[in-house]
C-alpha positions as CSV (number, residue, x, y, z in Angstrom):
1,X,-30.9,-11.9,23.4
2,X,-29.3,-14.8,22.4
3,X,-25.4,-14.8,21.0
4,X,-24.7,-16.3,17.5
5,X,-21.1,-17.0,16.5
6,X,-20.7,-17.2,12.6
7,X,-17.6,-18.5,10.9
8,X,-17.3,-17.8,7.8
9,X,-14.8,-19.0,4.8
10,X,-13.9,-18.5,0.9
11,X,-16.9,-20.4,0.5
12,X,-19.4,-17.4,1.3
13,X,-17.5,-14.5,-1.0
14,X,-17.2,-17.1,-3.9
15,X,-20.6,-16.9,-4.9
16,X,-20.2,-12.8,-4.7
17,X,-17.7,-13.6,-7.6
18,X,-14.1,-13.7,-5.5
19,X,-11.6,-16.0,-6.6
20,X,-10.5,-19.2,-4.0
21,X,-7.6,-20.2,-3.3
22,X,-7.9,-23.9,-3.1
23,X,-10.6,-24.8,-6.0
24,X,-9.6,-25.7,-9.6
25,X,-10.3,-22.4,-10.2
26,X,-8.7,-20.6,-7.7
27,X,-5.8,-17.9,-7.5
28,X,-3.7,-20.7,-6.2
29,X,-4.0,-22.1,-9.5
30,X,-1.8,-18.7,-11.1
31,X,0.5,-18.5,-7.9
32,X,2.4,-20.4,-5.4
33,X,1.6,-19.5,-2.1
34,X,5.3,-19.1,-1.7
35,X,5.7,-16.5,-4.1
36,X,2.6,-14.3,-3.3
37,X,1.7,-14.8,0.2
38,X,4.8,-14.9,2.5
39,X,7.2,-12.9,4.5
40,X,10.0,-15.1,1.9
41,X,7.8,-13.6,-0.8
42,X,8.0,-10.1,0.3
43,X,11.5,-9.9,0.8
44,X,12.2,-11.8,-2.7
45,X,9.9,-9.1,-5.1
46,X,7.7,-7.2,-2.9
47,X,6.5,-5.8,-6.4
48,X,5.3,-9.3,-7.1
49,X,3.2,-9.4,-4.0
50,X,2.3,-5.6,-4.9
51,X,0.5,-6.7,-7.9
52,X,-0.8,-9.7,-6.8
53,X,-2.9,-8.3,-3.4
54,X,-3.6,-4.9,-6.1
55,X,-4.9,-7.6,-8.3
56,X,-7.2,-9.1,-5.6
57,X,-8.4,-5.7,-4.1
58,X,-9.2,-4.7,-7.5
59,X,-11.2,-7.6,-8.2
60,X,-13.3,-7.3,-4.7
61,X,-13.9,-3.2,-5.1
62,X,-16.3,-4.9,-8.9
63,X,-18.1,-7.5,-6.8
64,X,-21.4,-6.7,-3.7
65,X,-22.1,-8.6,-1.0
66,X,-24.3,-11.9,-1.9
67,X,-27.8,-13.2,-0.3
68,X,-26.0,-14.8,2.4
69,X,-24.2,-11.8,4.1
70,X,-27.2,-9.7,3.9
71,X,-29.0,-12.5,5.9
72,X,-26.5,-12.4,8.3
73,X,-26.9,-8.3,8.6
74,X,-31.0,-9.4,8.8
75,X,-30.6,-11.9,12.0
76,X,-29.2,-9.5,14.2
77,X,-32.7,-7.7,14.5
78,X,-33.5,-11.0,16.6
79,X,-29.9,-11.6,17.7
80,X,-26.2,-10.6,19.0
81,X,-24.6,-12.0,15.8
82,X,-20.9,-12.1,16.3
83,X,-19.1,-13.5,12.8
84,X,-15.5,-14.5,12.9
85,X,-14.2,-14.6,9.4
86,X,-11.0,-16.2,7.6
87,X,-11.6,-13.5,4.5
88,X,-10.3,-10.9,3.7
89,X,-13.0,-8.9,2.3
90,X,-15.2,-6.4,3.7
91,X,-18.3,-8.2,2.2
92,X,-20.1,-8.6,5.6
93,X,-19.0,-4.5,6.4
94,X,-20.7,-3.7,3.1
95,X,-23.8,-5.9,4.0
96,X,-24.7,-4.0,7.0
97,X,-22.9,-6.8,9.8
98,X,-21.5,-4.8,12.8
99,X,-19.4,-7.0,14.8
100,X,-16.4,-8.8,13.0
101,X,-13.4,-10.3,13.4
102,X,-11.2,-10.8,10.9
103,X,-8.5,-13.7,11.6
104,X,-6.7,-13.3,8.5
105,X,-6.4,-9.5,8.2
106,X,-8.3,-7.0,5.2
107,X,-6.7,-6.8,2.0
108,X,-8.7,-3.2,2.0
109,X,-6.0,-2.0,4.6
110,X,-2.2,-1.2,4.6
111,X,-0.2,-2.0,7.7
112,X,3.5,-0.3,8.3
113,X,6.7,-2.9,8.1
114,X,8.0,-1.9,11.4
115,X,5.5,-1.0,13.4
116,X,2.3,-3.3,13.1
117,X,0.2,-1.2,15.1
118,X,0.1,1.8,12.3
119,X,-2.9,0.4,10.4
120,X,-4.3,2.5,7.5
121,X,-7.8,2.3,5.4
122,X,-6.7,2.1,1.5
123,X,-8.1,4.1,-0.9
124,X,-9.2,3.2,-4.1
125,X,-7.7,-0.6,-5.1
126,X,-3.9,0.3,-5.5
127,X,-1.1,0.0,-3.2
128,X,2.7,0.9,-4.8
129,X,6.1,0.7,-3.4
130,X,6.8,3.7,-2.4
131,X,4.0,4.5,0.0
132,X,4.9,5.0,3.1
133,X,3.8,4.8,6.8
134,X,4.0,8.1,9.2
135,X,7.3,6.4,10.4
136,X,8.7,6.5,6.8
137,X,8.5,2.6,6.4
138,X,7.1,1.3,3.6
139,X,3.3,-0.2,3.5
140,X,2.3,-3.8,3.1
141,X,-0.7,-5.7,2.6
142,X,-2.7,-5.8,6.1
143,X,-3.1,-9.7,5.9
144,X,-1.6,-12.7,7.6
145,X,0.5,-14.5,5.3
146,X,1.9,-18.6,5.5
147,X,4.8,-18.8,7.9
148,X,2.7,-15.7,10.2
149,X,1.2,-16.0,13.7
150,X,-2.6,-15.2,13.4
151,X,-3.0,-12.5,15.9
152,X,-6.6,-12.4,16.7
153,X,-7.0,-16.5,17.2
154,X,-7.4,-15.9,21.1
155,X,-9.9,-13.3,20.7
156,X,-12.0,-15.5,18.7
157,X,-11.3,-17.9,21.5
158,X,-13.5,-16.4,23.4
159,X,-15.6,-14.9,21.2
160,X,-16.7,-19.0,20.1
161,X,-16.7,-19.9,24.3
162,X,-19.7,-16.9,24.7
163,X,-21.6,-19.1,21.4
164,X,-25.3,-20.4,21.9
165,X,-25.9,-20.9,18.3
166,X,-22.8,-21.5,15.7
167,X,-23.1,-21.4,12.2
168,X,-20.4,-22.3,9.7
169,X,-20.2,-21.3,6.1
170,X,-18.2,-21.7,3.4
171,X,-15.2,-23.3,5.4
172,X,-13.7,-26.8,5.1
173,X,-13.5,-26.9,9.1
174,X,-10.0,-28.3,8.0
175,X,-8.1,-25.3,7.8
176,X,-6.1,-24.7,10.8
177,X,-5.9,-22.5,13.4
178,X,-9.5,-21.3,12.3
179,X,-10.5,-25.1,12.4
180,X,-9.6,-26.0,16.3
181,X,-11.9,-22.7,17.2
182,X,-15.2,-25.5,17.4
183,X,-13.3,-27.5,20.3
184,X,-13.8,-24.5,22.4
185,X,-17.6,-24.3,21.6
186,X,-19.6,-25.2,24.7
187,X,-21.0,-28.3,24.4
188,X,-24.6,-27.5,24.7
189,X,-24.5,-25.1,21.6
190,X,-26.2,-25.8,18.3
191,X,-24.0,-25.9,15.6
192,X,-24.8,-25.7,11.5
193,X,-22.5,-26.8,9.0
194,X,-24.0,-25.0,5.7
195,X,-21.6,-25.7,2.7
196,X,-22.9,-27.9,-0.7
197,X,-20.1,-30.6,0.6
198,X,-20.8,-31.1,4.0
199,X,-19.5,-33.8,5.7
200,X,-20.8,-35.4,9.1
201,X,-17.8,-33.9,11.8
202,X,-18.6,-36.7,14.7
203,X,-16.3,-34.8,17.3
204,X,-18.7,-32.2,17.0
205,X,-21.9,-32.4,19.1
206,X,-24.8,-31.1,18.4
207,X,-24.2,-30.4,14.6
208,X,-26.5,-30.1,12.0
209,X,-26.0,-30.3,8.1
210,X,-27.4,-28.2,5.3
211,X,-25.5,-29.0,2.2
212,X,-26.6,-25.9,0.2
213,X,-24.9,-23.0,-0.8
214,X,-24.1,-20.4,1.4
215,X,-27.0,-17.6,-0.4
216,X,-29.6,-20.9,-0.2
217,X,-28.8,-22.0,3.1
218,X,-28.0,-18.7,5.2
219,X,-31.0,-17.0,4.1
220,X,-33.2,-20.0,4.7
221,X,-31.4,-20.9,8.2
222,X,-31.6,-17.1,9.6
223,X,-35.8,-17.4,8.1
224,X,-36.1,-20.7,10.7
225,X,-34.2,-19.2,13.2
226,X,-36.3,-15.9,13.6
227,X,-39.7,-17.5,13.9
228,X,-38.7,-19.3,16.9
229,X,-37.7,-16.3,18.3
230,X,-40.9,-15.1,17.3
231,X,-43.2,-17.8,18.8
């Protein structure tokens, strides 16, 4: 069974209805990153950042997965499908995907502020000041904010080095660290670049563009994909 590596970005849960950061539209557009999103932020008015990520988890618990993650869930009847994602949502979870790595953290979890390793599921959309870990520390958002190391980037290393087939959705391939992951790709993979904007990458070989978006293009993609397999 051939292995698929997926990378997914904002572009994939915007069309499910969750707000970007970076478009005219985005949550970037209410905030600064520096007054939302960082350890500074935290320590300045952690009830800021409360009611920002409560905001956010709020907003994903109204919105269902979209055509494109449900294709995903679909190709690995044919395939090992291994997504790497820079969102924080548990769209691809709710679509039926199994195995996922999540570089920037899930908003739908609370991590303790002294020991990072006391990880809890959240329930409902609301996390106050006040709660507390089994180590009486308070609880923070289970993301990696600006100024953080990303924790999982050598997993996903690895995971991208094991990649016969490597799709890309919804991501700029600009971002870093998330962006350097295709420079560890082997260089015999086949690589798709599905977003409306695609631009040729020419340091990447073997890529292929299909400027639609992501519910157009996965779905149509994981369709072609399957009846090779199947001849």
């Amino acid at each position: 069974m051939k292995t698929i590596v997926v990378l997914t970005g904002a572009g994939i849960s915007a069309e499910s209805g969750i707000s970007t950061f970076r478009d005219d539209n985005g949550l970037w557009r209410q905030y600064r990153f520096e007054e939302v999103a960082s350890p500074e932020a935290w320590a300045r008015d952690p009830q800021l950042v409360m009611d920002f990520y409560n905001m956010r988890r709020k907003q994903l618990l109204e919105v269902s997965p979209n055509p494109a993650h449900y294709a995903l869930s679909e190709l690995e009847k044919k395939f090992r499908v291994r997504i790497i994602t820079q969102n924080v949502d548990d769209l691809h979870e709710r679509a039926g995907s199994t195995e996922i790595l999540h570089l920037h953290g899930e908003i739908r979890k609370a991590r303790s502020t002294v020991d990072e390793d006391l990880v809890y599921d959240i329930k409902g959309w609301e996390l106050k000041l006040g709660d507390l870990c089994e180590k009486g520390s308070q609880l923070r958002p289970h993301v990696v904010w600006f100024g953080e190391p990303v924790p999982h980037i050598m997993k996903a290393t690895g995971i991208i080095r094991s990649a016969e087939i490597i799709i890309v959705i919804g991501t700029s391939l600009k971002v870093y660290p998330a962006a350097g992951l295709l420079q560890y790709a082997p260089s015999s993979a086949v690589k798709y670049l599905i977003d409306p904007k695609a631009m040729p990458e020419y340091h990447v070989r073997n890529l292929h563009l299909i400027r639609e978006k992501a519910s157009v293009g996965v779905p149509d993609l994981v369709r072609e994909l399957s009846s090779e397999i199947a001849k």
